[in-house]
C-alpha positions in Angstrom: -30.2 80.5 71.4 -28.2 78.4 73.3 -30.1 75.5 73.2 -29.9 76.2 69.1 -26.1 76.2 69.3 -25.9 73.0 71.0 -28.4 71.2 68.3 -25.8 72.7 65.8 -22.9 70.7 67.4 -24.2 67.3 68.0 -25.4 67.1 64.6 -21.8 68.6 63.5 -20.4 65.8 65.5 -22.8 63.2 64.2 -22.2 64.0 60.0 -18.3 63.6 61.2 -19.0 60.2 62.8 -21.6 58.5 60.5 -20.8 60.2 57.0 -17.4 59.0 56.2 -18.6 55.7 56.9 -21.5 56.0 54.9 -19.0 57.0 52.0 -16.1 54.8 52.4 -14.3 54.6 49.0 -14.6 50.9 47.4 -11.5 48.9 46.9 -10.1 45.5 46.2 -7.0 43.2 46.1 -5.6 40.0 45.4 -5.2 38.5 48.8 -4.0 34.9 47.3 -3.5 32.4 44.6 -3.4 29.1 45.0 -0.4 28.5 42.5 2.2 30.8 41.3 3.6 28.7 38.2 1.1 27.3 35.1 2.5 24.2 33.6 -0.3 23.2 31.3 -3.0 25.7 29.7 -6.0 23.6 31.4 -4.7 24.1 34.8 -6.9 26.3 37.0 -5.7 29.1 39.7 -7.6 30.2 42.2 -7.6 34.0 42.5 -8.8 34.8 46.0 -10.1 38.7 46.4 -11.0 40.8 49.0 -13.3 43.4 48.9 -14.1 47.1 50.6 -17.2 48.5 50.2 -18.8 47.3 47.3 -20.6 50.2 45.8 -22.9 48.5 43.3 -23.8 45.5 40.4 -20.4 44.3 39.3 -18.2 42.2 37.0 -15.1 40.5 38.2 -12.4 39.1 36.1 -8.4 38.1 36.1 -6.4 38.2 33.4 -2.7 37.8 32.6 -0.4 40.5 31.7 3.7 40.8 31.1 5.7 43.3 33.4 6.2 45.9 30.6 2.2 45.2 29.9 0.0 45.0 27.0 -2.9 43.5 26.0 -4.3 40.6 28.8 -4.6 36.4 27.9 -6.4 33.5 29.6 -10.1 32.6 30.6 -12.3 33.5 33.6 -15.3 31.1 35.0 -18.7 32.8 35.0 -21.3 32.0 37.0 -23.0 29.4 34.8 -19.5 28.0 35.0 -18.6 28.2 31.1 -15.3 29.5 30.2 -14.7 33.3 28.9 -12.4 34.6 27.1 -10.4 37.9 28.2 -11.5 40.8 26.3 -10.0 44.2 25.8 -10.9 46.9 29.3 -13.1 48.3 26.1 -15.1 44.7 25.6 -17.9 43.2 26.6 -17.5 42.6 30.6 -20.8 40.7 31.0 -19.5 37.7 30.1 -17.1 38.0 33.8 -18.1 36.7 37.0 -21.1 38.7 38.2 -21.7 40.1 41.9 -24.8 41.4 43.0 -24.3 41.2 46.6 -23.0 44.5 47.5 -22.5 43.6 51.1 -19.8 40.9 49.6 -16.2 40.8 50.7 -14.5 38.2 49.3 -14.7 36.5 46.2 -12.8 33.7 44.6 -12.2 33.6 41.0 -11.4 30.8 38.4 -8.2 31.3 36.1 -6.7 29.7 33.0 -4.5 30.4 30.2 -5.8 27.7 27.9 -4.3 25.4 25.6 -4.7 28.1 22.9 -2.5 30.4 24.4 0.2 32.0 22.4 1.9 33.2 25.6 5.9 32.1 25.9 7.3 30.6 28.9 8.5 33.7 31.1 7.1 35.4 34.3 3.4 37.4 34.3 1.5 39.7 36.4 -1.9 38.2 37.4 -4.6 40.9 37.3 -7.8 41.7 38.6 -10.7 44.3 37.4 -13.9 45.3 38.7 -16.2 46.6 36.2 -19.4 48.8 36.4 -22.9 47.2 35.7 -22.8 49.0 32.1 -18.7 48.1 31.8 -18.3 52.5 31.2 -15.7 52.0 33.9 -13.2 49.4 35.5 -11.2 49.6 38.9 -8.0 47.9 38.8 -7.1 45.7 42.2 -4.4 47.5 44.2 -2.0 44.6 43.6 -1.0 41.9 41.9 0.4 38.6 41.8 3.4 36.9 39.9 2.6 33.9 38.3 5.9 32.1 36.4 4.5 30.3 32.5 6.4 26.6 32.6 4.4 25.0 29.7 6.2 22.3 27.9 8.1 23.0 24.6 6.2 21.1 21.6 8.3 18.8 19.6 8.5 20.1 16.2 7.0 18.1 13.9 9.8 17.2 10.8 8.6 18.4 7.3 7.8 16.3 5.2 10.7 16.2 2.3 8.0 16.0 -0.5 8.7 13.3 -3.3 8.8 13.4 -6.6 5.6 11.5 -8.0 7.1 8.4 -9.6 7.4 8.5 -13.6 4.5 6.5 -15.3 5.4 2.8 -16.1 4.9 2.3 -20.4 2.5 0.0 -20.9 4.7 -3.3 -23.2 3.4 -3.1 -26.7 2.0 -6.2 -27.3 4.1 -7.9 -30.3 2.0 -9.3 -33.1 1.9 -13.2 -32.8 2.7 -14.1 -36.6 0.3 -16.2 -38.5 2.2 -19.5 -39.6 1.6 -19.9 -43.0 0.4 -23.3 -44.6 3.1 -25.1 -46.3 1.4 -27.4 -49.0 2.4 -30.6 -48.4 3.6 -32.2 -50.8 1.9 -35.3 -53.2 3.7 -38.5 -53.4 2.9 -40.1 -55.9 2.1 -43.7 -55.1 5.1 -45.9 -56.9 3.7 -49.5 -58.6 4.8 -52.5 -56.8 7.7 -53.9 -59.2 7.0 -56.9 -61.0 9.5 -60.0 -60.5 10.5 -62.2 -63.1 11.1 -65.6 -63.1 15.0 -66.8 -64.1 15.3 -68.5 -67.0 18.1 -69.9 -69.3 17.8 -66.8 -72.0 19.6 -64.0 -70.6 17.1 -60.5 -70.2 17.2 -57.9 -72.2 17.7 -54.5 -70.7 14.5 -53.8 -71.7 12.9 -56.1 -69.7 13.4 -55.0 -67.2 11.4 -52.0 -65.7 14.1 -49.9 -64.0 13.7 -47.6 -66.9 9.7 -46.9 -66.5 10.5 -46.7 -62.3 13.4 -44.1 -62.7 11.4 -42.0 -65.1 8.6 -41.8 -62.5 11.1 -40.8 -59.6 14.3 -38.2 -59.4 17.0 -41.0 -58.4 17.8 -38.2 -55.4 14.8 -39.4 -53.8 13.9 -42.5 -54.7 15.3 -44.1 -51.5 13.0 -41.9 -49.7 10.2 -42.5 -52.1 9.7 -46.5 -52.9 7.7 -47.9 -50.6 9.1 -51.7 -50.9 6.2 -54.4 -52.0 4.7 -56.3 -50.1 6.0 -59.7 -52.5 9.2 -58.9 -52.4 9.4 -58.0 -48.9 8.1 -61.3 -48.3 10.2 -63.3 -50.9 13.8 -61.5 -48.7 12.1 -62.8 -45.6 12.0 -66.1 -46.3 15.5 -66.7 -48.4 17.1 -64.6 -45.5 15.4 -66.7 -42.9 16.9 -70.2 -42.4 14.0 -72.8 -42.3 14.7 -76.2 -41.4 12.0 -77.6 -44.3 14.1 -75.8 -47.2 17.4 -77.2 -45.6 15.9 -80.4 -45.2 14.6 -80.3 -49.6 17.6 -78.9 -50.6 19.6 -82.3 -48.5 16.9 -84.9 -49.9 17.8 -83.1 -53.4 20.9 -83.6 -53.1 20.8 -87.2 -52.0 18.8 -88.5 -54.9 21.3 -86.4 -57.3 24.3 -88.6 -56.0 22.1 -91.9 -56.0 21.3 -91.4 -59.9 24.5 -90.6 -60.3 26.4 -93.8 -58.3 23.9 -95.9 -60.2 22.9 -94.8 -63.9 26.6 -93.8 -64.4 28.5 -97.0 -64.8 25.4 -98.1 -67.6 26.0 -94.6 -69.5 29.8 -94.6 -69.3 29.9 -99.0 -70.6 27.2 -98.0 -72.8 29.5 -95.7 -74.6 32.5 -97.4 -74.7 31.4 -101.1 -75.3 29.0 -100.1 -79.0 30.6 -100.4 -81.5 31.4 -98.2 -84.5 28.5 -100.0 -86.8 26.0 -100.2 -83.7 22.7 -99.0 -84.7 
């Protein structure tokens, strides 16, 4: 009996040393981040964790939150190192980081907000949430750390004052180029050379002359601009308009034999005529 009780004690005394350790509860926190203000959405953080009794396959992940809370922004590194996006507590948590190791205690997680973000510049709570192999249930860390969002303001980009499409240029009509019309030209009627007559002692008649047949073949108005001089009488002007030295030197031989004949048949006619007398045959 005794030696019964005694059994019953030392195994008392061993549940109360082993057990609780055996069933230590799991927990977690944010030990450190390497930055505490974002200035661009590609920057990274480092979310250092550390970890109590891991109890089984996890899912790790960070996510931003404001102080009055609300839903969570920014991306998480997997381990094939592609970028995820934050989901709801509800979502899909296999796309986190994954831990397997259940003797693990610390992890180290990668953080941005990405250049999507719709977050404004103001001060967050940085998260972190261990979820169940199946993602039925999450475990919040039992801190958490404050992160300050400087990103830099856009400029606004001016709108564009539309313009009014400019009014269509008329096309010129193209003005008719006129026809000239053919003026006959008119028939002159070729004029006969007029005929010169010699001067003679009998004085011309007027109809002699053929003035009358010219002007009745030509309107006097025009008859400057009609006769075409002949060719005679153009010569014929020429040479009593030119002075030639053989006509001056005629006309001074003429005129020397005239005043010979004179000086001596003269005397004879004039002694002839006075010296016969009245019965002179």
């Amino acid at each position: 009996m005794n030696s019964f009780l005694l059994s019953f004690i030392l195994s008392a005394i061993a549940f109360l040393i082993f057990v609780p350790s055996a069933f230590a509860a799991f927990s977690f926190n944010i030990s450190s981040v390497n930055a505490t203000t974002i200035t661009s959405g590609a920057q990274e953080i480092d979310v250092n964790l550390s970890i109590v009794s891991l109890p089984s396959e996890s899912y790790f992940r960070a996510a931003l939150q404001k102080p009055t809370g609300g839903s969570y922004s920014g991306y998480v590194k997997n381990n094939n190192g592609d970028w995820s996006a934050i989901q709801t507590l509800s979502g899909d948590c296999t796309i986190y980081y994954k831990v397997i190791d259940l003797s693990t205690t610390s992890l180290t997680l990668k953080f941005k907000i990405g250049d999507d973000t719709a977050l404004d510049n103001a001060s967050y709570k940085l998260k972190a949430h261990r979820f169940t192999k199946t993602c039925t249930s999450n475990t919040e860390a039992t801190n958490s750390a404050d992160i300050v969002l400087n990103l830099p303001t856009p400029t606004p980009t001016p709108t564009p004052t539309p313009t009014s499409p400019p009014s269509p240029t008329p096309t010129p009509t193209a003005t008719p180029t006129p026809i000239p019309t053919s003026i006959p030209s008119a028939t002159i009627k070729p004029s006969p050379a007029p005929t010169i007559f010699r001067t003679t002692s009998q004085s011309p008649s007027p109809s002699s002359f053929p003035l009358a047949s010219v002007a009745g073949e030509f309107d006097v108005s025009t008859l400057g601009s009609q006769l075409t001089p002949s060719p005679a009488v153009t010569t014929a002007e020429k040479a009593l308009s030119e002075e030639n030295p053989f006509v001056k030197i005629m006309i001074l031989v003429g005129g020397l034999l005239l005043l010979i004949g004179l000086v001596f048949f003269l005397p004879k006619i004039i002694d002839k005529f006075f010296n016969k007398g009245p019965f002179d045959v």
